[in-house]
KEVEX-6745 format. One line per 10 residues: number of its first residue (from 1); their letters; for each residue x, y, z of N, C-alpha, C. Coordinates in nm, 2 decimals, decimal comma, always signed. Example, Ala and Ser with C-alpha at 12.3 -4.5 7.8 and 13.67 -1.06 7.14 Angstrom:
KEVEX-6745
1) AS) +1,32/-0,57/+0,78/+1,23/-0,45/+0,78/+1,32/-0,33/+0,78  +1,28/-0,22/+0,71/+1,37/-0,11/+0,71/+1,29/+0,00/+0,79 .
This chain:
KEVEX-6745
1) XXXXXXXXXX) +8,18/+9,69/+7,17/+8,29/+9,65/+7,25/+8,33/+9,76/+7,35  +8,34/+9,76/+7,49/+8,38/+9,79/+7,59/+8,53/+9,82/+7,58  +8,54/+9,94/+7,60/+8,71/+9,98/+7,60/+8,72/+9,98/+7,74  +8,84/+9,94/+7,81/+8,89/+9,98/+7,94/+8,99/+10,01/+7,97  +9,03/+10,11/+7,97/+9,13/+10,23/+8,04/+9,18/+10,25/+8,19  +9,31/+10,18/+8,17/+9,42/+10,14/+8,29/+9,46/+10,29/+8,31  +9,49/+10,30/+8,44/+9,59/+10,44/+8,53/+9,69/+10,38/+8,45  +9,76/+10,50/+8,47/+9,90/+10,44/+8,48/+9,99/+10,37/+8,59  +9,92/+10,43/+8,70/+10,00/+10,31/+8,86/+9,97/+10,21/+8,81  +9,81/+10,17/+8,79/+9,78/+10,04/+8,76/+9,89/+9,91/+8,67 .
11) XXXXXXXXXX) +9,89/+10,01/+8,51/+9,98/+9,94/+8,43/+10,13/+9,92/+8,50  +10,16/+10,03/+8,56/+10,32/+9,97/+8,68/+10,32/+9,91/+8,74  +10,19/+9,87/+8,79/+10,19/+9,75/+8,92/+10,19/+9,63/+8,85  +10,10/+9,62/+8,71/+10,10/+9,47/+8,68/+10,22/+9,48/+8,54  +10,29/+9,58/+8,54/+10,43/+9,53/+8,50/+10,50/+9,51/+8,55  +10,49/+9,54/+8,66/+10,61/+9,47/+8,79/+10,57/+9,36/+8,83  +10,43/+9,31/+8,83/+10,37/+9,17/+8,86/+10,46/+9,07/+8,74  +10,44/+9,11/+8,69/+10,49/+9,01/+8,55/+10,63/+9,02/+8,56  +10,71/+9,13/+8,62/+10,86/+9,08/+8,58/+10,89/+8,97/+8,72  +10,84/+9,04/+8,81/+10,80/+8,94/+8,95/+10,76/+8,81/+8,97 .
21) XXXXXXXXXX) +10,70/+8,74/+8,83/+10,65/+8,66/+8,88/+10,69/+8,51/+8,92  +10,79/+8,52/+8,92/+10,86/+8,34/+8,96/+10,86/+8,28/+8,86  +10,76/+8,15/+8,88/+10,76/+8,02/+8,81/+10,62/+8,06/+8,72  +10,55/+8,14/+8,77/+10,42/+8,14/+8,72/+10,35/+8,20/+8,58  +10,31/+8,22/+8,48/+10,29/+8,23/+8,31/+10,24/+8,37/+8,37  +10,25/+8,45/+8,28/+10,17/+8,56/+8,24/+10,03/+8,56/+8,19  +9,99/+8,47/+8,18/+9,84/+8,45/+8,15/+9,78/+8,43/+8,27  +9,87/+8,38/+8,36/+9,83/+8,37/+8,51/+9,83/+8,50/+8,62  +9,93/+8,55/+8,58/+9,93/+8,70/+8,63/+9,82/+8,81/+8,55  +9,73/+8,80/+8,44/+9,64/+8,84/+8,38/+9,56/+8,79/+8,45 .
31) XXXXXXXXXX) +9,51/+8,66/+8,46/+9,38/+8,65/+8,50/+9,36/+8,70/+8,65  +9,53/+8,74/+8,73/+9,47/+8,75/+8,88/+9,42/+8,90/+8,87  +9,50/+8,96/+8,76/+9,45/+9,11/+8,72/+9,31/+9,14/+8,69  +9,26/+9,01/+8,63/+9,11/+9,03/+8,58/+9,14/+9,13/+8,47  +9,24/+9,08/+8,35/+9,28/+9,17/+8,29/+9,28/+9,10/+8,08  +9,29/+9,14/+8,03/+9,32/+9,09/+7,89/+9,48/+9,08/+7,88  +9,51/+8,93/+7,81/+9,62/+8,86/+7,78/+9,69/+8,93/+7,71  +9,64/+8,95/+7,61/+9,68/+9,03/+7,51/+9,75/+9,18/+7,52  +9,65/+9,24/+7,61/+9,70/+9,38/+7,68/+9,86/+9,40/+7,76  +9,81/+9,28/+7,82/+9,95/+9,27/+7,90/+10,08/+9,24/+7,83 .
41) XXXXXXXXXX) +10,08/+9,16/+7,73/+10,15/+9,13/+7,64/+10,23/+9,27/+7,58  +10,11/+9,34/+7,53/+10,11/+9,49/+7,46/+10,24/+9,57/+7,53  +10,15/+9,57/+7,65/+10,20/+9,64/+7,78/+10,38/+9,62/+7,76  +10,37/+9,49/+7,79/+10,52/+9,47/+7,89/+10,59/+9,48/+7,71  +10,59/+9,45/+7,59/+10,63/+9,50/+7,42/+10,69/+9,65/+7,46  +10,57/+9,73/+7,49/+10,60/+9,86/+7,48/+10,71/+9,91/+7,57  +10,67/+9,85/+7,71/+10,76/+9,90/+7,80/+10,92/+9,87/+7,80  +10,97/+9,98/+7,86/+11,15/+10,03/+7,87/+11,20/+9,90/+7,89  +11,28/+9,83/+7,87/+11,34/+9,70/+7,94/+11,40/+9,73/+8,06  +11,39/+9,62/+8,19/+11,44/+9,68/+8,29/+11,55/+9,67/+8,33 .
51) XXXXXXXXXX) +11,72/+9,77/+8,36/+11,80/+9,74/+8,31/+11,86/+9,76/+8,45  +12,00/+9,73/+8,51/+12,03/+9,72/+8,62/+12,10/+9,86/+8,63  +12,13/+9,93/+8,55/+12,24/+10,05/+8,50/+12,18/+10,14/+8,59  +12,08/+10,16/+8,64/+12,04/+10,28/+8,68/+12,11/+10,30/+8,81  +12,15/+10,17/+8,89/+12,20/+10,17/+9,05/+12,34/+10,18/+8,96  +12,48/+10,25/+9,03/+12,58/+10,26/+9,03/+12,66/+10,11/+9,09  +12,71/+10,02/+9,02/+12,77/+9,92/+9,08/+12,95/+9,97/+9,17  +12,91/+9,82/+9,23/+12,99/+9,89/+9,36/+13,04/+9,76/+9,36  +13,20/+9,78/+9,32/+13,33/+9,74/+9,37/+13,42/+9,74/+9,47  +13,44/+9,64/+9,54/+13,53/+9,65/+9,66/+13,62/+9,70/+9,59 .
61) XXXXXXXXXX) +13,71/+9,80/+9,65/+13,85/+9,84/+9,62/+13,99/+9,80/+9,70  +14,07/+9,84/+9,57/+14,16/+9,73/+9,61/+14,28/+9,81/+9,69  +14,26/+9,90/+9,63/+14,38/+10,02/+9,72/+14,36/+10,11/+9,81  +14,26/+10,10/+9,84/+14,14/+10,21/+9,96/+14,20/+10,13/+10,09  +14,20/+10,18/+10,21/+14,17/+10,10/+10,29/+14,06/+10,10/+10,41  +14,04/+10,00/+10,40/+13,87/+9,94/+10,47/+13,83/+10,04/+10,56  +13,91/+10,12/+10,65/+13,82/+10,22/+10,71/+13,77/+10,35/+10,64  +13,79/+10,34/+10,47/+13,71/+10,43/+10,44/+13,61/+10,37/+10,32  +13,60/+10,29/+10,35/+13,48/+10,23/+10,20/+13,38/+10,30/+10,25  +13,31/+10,27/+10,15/+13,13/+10,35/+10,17/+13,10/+10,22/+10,24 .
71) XXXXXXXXXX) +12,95/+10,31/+10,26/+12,86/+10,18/+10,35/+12,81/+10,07/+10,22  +12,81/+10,09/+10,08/+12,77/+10,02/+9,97/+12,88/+9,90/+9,94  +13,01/+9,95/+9,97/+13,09/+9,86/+10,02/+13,12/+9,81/+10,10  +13,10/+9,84/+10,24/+13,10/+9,79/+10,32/+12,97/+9,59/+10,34  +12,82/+9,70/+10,27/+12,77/+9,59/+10,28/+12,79/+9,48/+10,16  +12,85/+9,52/+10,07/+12,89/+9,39/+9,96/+12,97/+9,31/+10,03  +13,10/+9,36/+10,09/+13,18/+9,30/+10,16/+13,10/+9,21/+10,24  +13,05/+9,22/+10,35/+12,90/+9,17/+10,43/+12,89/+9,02/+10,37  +12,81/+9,06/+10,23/+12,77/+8,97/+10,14/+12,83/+8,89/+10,12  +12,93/+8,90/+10,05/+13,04/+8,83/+9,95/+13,09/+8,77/+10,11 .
81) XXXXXXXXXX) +13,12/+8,77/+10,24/+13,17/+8,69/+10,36/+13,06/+8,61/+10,47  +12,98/+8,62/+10,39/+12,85/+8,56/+10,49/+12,82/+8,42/+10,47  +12,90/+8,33/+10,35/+12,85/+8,19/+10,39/+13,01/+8,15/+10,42  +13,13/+8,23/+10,41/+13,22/+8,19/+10,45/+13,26/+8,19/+10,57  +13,35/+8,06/+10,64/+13,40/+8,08/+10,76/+13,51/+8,00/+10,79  +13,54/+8,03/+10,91/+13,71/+7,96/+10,91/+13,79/+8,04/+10,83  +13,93/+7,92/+10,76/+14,04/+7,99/+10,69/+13,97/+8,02/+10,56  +13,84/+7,99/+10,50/+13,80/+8,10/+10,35/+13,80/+8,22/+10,39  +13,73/+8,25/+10,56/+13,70/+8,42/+10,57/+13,84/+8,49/+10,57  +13,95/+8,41/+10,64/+14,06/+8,48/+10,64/+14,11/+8,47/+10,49 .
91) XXXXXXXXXX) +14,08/+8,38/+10,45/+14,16/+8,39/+10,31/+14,13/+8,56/+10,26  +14,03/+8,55/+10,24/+13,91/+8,64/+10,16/+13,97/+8,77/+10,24  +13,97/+8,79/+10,39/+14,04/+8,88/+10,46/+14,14/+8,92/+10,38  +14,25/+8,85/+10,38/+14,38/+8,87/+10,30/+14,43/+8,95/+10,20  +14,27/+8,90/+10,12/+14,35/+8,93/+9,98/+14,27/+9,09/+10,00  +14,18/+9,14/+10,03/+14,14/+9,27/+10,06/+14,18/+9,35/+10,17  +14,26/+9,31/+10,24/+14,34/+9,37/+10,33/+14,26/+9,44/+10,46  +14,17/+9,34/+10,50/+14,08/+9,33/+10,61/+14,07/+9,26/+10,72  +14,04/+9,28/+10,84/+14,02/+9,18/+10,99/+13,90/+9,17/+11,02  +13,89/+9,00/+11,05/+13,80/+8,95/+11,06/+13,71/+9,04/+11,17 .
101) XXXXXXXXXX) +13,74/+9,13/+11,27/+13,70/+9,23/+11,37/+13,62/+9,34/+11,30  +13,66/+9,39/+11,15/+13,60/+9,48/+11,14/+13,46/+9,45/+11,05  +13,43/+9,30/+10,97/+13,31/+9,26/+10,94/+13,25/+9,28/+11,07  +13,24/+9,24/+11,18/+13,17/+9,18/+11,24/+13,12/+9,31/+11,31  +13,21/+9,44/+11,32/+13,19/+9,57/+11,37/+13,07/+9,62/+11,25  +13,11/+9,62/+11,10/+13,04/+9,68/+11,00/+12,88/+9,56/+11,05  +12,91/+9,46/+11,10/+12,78/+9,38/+11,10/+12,68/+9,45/+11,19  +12,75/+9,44/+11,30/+12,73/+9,49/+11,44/+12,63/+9,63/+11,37  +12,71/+9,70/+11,33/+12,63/+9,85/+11,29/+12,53/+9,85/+11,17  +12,53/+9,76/+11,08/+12,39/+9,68/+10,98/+12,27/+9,67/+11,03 .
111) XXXXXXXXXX) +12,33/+9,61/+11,14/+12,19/+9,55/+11,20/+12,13/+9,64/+11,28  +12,18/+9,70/+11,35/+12,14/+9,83/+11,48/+12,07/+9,94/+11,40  +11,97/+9,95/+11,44/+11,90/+10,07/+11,39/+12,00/+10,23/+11,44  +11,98/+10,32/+11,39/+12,04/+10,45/+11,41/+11,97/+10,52/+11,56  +12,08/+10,53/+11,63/+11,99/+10,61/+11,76/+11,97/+10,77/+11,71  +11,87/+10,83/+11,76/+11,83/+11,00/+11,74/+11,95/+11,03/+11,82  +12,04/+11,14/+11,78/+12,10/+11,21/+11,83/+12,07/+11,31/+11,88  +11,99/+11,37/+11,79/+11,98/+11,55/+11,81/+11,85/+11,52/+11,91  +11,88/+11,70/+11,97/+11,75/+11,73/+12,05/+11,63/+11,76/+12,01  +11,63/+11,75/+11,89/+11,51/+11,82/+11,83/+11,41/+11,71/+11,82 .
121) XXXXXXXXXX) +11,48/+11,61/+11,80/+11,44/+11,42/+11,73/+11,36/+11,38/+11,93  +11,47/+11,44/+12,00/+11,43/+11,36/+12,15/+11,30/+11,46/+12,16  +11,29/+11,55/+12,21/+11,20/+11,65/+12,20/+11,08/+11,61/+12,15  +11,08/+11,61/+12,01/+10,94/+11,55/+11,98/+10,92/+11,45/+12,03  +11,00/+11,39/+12,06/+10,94/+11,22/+12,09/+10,92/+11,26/+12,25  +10,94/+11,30/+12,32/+10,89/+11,35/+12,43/+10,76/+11,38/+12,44  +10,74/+11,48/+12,34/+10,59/+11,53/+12,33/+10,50/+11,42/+12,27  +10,56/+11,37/+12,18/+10,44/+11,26/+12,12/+10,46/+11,14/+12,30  +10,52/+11,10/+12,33/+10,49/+11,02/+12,46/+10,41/+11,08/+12,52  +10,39/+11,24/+12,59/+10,33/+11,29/+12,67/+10,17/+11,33/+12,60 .
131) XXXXXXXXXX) +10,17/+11,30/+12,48/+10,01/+11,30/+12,41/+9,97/+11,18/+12,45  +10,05/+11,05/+12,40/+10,01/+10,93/+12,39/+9,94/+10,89/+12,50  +10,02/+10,92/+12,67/+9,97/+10,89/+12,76/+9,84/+10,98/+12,81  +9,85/+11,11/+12,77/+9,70/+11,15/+12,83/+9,60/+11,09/+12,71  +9,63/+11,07/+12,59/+9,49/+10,99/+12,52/+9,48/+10,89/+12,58  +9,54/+10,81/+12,62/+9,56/+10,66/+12,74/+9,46/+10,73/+12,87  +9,52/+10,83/+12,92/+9,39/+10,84/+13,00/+9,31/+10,89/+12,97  +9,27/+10,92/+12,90/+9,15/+11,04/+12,85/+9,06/+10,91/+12,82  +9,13/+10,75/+12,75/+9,02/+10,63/+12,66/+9,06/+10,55/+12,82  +9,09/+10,53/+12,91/+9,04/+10,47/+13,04/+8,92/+10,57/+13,11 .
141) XXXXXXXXXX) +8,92/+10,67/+13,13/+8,82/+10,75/+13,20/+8,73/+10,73/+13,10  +8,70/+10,73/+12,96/+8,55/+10,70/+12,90/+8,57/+10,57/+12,87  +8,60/+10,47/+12,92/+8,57/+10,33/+12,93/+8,49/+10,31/+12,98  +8,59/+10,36/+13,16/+8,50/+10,38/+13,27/+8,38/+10,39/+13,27  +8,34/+10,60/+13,22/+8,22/+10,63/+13,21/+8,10/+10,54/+13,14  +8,18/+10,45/+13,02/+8,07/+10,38/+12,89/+8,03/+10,27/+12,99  +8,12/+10,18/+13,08/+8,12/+10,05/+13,16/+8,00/+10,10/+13,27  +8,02/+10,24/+13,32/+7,86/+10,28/+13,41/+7,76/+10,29/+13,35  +7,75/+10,36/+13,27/+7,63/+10,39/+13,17/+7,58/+10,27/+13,15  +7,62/+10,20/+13,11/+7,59/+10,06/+13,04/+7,50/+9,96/+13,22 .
151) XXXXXXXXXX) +7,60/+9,97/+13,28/+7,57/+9,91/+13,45/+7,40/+9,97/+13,45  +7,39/+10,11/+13,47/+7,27/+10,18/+13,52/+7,17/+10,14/+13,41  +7,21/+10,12/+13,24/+7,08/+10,09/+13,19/+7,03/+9,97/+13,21  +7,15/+9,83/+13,24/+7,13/+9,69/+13,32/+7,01/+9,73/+13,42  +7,03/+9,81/+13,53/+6,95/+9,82/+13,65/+6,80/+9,84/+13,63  +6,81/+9,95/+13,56/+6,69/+10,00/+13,48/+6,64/+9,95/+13,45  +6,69/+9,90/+13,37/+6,60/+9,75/+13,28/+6,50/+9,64/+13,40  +6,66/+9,61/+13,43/+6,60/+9,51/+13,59/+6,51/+9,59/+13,71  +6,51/+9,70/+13,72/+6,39/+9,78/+13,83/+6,24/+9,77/+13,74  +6,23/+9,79/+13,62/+6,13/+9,80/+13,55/+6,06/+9,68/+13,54 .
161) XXXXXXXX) +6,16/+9,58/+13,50/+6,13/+9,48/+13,50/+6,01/+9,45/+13,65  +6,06/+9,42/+13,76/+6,07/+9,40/+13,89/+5,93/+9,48/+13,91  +5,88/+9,58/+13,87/+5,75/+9,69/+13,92/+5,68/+9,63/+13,83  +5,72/+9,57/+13,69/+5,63/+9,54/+13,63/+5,56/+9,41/+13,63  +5,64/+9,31/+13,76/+5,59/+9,20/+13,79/+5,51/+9,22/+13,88  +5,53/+9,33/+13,98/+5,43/+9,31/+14,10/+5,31/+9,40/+14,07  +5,29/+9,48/+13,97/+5,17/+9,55/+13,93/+5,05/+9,37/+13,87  +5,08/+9,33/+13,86/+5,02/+9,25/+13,78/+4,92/+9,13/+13,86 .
């Protein structure tokens, strides 16, 4: 009997496959492994249960006021207001002691990616644009050169061709 000896990434990946899997059996997520039923079974026995404790939960607060929540509160807040609208948002407003202006600001800055501030961040990106474009020209000029090369061995071809009709 054939022993077969999983990494350990491996075994992480197809225990995260199995806690992952939806609707679908574990015997199903084994066979996409190409793996033994049993093993996986073993596997997921042995392993830590996965527990939510490790992330720090995050409570809106009640006595803070909203221009100092963290961003972890801010985006719960987000959450907990996003299928509401009309008098629910203001309700909900209310009782947290928030304007409807400042979701929409915390939204506003969710979505927007962070601009580089510093010069160090512009800088490089200067220099990586100023590579990018001379490799840009550096692969149009050997285009070029490959697009002639290629023309003159066409001709070639076609001269030889042409001498070797009228020898005949």
């Amino acid at each position: 009997m054939k022993r077969n000896r999983h990494s350990t990434e491996f075994r992480e990946q197809a225990l995260s496959k199995v806690r992952q899997r939806g609707s679908r059996t574990v015997e199903d997520v084994a066979r996409e492994l190409n793996m033994s039923l049993g093993t996986l079974w073993k596997w997921l026995a042995s392993a830590k249960p996965v527990d939510s404790t490790d992330t720090p939960q995050v409570d809106l607060p009640a006595e803070v006021p909203a221009q100092s929540w963290s961003p972890a509160q801010r985006l719960l807040a987000l959450q907990e207001t996003h299928p509401l609208s009309g008098p629910e948002l203001h309700a909900w407003c209310r009782e947290r002691g928030l304007f409807e202006h400042q979701l929409k600001a915390w939204r506003a800055a969710f979505c927007v990616p962070p601009v580089p501030e510093s010069r160090e961040i512009k800088s490089a990106l200067r220099e990586l644009q100023l590579k990018h474009d001379g490799l840009q020209r550096e692969l149009r000029r050997k285009e070029r050169a490959l697009a002639e090369a290629a023309a003159l061995l066409v001709l070639q071809k076609k001269y030889q061709a042409l001498w070797e009709g009228e020898e005949k």
